[in-house]
C-alpha positions in Angstrom: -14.5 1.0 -23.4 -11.4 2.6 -25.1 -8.1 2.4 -24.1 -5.8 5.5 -23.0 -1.9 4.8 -23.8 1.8 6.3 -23.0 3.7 5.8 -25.7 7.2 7.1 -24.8 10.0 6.4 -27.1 13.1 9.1 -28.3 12.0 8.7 -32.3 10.0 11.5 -33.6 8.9 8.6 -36.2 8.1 5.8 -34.1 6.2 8.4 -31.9 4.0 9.3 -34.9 3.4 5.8 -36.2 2.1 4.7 -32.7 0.1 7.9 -32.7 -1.5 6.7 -35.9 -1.8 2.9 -35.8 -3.0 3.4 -32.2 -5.7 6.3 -32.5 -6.9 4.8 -35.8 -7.8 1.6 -33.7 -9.2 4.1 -31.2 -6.9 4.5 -28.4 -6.4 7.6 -26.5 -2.6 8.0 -27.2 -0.1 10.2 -25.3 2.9 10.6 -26.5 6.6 11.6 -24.4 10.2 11.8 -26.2 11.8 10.2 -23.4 11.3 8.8 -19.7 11.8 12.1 -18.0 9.1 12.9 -20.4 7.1 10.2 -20.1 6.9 10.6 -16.0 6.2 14.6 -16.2 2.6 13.0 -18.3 1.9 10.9 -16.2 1.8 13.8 -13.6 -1.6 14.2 -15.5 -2.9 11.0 -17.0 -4.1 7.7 -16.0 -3.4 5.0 -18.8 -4.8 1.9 -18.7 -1.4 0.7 -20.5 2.5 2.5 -20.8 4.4 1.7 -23.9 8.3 2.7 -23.4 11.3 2.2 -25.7 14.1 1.3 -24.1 17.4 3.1 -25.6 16.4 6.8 -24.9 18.4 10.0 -23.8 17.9 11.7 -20.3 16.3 8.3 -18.6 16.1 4.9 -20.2 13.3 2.6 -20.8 14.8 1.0 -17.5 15.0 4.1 -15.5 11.4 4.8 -16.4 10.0 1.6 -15.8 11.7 1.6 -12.5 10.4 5.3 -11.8 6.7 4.1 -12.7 6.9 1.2 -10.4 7.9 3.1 -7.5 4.4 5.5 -8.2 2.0 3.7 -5.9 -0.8 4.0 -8.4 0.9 2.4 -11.3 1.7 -0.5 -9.7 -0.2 -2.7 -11.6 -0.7 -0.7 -15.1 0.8 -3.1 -17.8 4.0 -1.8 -19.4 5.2 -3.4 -23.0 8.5 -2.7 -23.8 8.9 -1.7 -28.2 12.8 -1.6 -28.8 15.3 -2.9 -31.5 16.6 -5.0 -28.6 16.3 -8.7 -28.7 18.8 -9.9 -25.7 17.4 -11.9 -23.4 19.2 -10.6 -20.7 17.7 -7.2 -21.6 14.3 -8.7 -21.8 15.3 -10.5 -18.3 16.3 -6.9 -17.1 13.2 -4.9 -17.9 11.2 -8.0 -16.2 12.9 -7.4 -13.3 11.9 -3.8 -13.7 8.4 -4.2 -13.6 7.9 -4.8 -17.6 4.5 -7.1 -18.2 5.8 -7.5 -21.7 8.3 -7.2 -24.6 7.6 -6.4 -28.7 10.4 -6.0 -30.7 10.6 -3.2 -33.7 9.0 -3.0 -36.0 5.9 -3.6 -34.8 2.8 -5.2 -36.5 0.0 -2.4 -35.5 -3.1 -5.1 -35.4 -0.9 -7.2 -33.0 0.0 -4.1 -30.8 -3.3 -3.0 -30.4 -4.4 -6.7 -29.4 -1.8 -7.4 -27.2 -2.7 -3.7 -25.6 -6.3 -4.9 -25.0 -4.9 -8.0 -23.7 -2.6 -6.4 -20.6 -5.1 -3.7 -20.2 -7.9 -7.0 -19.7 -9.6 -5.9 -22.4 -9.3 -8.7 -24.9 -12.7 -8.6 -26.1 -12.4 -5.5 -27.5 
């Protein structure tokens, strides 16, 4: 079964690695600039996982991950926060947000795409 991912993050180049790395381990990938962005897809789409930065214009990686939570049938899609942050207390925040995990830039592709079959309960794939 593939996967179908949000990738929402302000960086037109972080947007187009995780376009690549992602799709070329065939995943569906969507792709938002920010989290007013990122909510306006998911009007449309039904990913089994979200990735958000977190240090975005408009609405935050927080904001957003607080927005999704609140949408009844996202309640339990995993969401893996991919920033430069490495603060705890961020981490601790976006936890308390309703983030299942935390991967800090830059990201190893092969070890993105398993940990994205591993939220998504997919780890066989």
């Amino acid at each position: 079964m593939s996967l179908s991912v949000l990738a929402v993050d302000d960086s037109r180049t972080i947007r187009d690695m995780l376009g690549l790395a992602l799709g070329s381990a065939g995943i569906e990938v969507h792709l938002a600039e920010d989290g007013i962005a990122g909510l306006e897809a998911l009007e449309g789409l039904t990913p089994d996982a979200i990735i958000s930065d977190i240090n975005m214009p408009r609405l935050d990686g927080f904001g957003f991950i607080e927005a999704v939570r609140r949408l009844e049938r996202f309640r339990a899609t995993p969401i893996l926060v991919l920033t430069t942050e490495a603060a705890p207390e961020l981490r601790a925040r976006a936890r308390a947000a309703g983030a299942t995990g935390w991967i800090v830039k830059p990201f190893d592709p092969p070890k993105l795409v398993r940990a994205l079959h591993m939220v998504a309960g997919q780890e066989d794939a």
